[in-house]
SETIDO-771570 format. One record per atom (N, C-alpha, C): residue number from 1; x, y, z. Coordinates in Angstrom, 3 decimals, always signed. Layout:
R   i        u        v        w
R NUM        X        Y        Z
...
END
This chain:
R   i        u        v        w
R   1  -34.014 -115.580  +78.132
R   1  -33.398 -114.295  +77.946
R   1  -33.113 -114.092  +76.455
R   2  -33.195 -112.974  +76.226
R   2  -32.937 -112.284  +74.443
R   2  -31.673 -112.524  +74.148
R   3  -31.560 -113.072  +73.027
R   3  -30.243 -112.667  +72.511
R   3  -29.607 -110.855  +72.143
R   4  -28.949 -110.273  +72.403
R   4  -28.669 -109.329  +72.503
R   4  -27.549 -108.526  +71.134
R   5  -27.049 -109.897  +70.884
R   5  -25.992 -109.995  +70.050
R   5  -25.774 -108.830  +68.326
R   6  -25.947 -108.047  +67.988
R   6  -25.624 -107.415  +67.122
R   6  -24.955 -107.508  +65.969
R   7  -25.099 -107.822  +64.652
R   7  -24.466 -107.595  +63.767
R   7  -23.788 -106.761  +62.891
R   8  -22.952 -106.872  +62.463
R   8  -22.019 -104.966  +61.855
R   8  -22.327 -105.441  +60.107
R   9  -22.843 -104.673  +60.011
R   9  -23.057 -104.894  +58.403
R   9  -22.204 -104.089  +57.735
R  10  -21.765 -104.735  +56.648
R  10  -20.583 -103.620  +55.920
R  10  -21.387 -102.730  +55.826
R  11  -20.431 -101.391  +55.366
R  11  -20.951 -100.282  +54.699
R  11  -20.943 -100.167  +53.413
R  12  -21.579 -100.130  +52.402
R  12  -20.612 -100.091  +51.368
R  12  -21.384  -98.584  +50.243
R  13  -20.924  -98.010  +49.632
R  13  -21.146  -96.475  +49.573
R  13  -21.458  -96.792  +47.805
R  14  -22.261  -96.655  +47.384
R  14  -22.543  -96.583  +45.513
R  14  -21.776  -95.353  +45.060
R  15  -21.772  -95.594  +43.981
R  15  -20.953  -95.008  +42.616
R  15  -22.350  -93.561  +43.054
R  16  -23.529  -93.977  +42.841
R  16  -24.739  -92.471  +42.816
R  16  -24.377  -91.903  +44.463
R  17  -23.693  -92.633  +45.248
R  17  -24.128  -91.852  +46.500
R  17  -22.978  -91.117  +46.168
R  18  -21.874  -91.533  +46.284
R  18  -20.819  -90.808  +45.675
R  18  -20.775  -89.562  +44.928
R  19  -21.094  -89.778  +43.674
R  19  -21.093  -88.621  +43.366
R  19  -22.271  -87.413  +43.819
R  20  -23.487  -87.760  +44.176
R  20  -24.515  -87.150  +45.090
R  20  -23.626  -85.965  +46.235
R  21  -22.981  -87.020  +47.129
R  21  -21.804  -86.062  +48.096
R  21  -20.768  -85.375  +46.855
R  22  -20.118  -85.730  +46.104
R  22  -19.012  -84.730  +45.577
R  22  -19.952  -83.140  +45.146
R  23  -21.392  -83.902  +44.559
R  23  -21.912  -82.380  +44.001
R  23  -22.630  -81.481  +45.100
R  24  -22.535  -82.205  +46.427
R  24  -23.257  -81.543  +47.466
R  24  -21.913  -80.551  +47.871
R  25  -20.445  -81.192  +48.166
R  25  -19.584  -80.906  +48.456
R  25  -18.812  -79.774  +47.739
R  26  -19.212  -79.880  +46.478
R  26  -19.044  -78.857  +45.111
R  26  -19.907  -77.959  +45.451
R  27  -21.108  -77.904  +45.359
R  27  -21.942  -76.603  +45.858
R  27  -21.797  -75.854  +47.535
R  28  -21.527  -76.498  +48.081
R  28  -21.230  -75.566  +49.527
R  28  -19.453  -74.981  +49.205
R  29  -18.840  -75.307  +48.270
R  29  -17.779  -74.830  +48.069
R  29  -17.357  -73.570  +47.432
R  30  -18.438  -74.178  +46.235
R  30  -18.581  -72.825  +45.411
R  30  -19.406  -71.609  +46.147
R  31  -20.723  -71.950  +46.536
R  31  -21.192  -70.952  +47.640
R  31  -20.118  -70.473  +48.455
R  32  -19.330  -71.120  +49.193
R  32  -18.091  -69.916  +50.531
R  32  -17.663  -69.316  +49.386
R  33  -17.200  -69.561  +48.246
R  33  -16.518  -68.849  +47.573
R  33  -16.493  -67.666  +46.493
R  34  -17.881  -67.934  +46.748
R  34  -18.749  -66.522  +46.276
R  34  -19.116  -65.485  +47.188
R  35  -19.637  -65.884  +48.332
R  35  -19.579  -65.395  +49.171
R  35  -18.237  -64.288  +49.335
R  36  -17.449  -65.421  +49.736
R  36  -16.028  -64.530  +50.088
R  36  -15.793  -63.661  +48.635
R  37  -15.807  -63.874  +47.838
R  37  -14.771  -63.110  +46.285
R  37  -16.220  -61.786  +46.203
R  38  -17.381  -61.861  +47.362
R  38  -18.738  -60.848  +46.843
R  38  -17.545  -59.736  +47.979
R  39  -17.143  -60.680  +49.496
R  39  -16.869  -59.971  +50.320
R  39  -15.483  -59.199  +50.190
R  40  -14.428  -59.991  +49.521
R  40  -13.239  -59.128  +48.883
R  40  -13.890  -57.941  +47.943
R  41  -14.476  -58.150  +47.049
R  41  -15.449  -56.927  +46.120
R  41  -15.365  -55.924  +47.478
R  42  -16.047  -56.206  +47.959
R  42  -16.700  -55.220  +48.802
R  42  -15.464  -54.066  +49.139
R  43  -14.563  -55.079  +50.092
R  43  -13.213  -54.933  +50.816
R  43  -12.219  -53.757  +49.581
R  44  -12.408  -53.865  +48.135
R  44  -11.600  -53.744  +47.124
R  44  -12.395  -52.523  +46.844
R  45  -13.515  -52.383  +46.378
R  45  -14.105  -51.099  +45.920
R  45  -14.553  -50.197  +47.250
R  46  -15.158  -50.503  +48.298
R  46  -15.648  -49.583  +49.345
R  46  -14.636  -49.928  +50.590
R  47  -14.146  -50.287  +50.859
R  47  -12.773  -50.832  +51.896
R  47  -14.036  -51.118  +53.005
R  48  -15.094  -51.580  +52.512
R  48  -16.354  -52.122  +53.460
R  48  -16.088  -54.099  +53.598
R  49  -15.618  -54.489  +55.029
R  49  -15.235  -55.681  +55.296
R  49  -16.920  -56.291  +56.238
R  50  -17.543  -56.758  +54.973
R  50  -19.133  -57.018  +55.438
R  50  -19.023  -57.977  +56.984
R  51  -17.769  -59.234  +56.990
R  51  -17.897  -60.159  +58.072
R  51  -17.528  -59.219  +58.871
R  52  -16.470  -58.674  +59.303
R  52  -16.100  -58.051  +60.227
R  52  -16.979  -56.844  +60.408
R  53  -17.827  -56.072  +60.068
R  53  -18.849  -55.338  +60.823
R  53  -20.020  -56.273  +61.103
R  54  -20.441  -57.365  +60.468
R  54  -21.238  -58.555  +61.372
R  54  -21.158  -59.424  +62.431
R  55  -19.379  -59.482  +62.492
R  55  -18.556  -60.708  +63.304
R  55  -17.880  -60.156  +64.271
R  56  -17.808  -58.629  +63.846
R  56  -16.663  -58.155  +64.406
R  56  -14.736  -58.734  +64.231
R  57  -13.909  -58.684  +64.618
R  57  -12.315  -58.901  +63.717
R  57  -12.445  -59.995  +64.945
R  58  -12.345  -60.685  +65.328
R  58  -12.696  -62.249  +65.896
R  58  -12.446  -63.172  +65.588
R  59  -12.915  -64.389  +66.280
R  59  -13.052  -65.795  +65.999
R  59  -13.625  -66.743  +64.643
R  60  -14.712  -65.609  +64.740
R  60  -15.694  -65.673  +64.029
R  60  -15.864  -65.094  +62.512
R  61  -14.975  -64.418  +62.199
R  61  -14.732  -63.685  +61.267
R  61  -13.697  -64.569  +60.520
R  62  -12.317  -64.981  +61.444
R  62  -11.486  -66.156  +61.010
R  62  -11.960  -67.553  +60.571
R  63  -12.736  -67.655  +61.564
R  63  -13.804  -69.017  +60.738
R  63  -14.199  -69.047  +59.527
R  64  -15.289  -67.671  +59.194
R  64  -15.677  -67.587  +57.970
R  64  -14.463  -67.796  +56.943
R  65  -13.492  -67.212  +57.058
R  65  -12.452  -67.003  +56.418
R  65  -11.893  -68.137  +55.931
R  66  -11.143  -69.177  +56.985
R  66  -11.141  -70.281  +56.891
R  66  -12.167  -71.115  +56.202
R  67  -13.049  -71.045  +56.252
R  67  -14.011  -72.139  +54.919
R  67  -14.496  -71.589  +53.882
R  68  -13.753  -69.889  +53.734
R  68  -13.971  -69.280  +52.532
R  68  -12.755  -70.232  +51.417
R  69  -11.721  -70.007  +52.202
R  69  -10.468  -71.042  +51.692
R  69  -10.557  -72.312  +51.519
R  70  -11.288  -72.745  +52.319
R  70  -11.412  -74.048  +52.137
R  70  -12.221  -74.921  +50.855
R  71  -13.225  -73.552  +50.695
R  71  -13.657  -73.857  +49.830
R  71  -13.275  -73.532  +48.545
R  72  -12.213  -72.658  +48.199
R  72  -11.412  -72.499  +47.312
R  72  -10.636  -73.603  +47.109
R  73  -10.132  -74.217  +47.846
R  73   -8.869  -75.649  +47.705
R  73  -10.034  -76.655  +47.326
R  74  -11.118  -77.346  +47.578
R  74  -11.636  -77.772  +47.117
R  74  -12.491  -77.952  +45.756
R  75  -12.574  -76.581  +45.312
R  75  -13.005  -76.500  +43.692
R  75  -11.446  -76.550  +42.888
R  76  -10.203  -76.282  +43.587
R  76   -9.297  -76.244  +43.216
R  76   -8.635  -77.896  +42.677
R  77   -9.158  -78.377  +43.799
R  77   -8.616  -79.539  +43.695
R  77   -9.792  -80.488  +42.722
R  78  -10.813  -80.290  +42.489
R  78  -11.784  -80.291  +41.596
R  78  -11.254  -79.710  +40.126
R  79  -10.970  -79.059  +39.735
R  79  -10.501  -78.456  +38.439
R  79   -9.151  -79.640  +37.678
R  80   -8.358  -79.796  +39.087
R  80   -7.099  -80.235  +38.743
R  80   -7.601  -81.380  +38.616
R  81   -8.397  -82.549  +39.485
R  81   -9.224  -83.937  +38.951
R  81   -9.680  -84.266  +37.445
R  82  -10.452  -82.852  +37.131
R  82  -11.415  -83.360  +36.265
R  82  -10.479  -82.923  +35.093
R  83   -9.012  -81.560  +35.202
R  83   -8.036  -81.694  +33.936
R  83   -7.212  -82.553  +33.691
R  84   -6.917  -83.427  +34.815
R  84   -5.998  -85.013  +34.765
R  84   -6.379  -85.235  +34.381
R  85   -7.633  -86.335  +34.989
R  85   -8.743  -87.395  +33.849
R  85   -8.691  -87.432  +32.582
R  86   -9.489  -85.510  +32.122
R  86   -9.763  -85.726  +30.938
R  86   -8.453  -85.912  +30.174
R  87   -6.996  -85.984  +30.240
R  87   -5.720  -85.785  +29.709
R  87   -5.384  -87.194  +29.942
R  88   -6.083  -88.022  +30.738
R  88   -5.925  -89.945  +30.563
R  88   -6.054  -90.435  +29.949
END
């Protein structure tokens, strides 16, 4: 009969994969957040709310919303990283 037995190999994550994800994580951030600041424009000059005539005032509309923000706190918290550091 086979041995069956399995080994767990660490994980261990590089310095390149690393930053690879922060700049992947940086660009889908900045994208919601263009997105959203195109869709406030919109909201501000034509009182035209682009998600909500696509989404309708919904679930779905709150979602967007939610990772429009989200992706704001994340370049946010990006700005404040990289003005610590450089002040180390």
């Amino acid at each position: 009969m086979e041995n069956l037995t399995t080994t767990k190999k660490d994980t261990v994550i590089t310095a390149e994969e690393k930053k690879g994800f922060i700049r992947t994580l940086n660009l889908i951030a900045f994208t919601a957040l263009l997105i959203g600041g195109l869709n406030y424009l919109l909201m501000g000059l034509f009182k035209f709310n682009f998600f909500g005539v696509i989404f309708g005032n919904g679930i779905i509309s709150q979602i967007f919303y939610i990772l429009f923000g989200l992706g704001g706190a994340v370049l946010l918290a990006h700005i404040i990283i990289k003005t610590t550091n450089k002040n180390a």
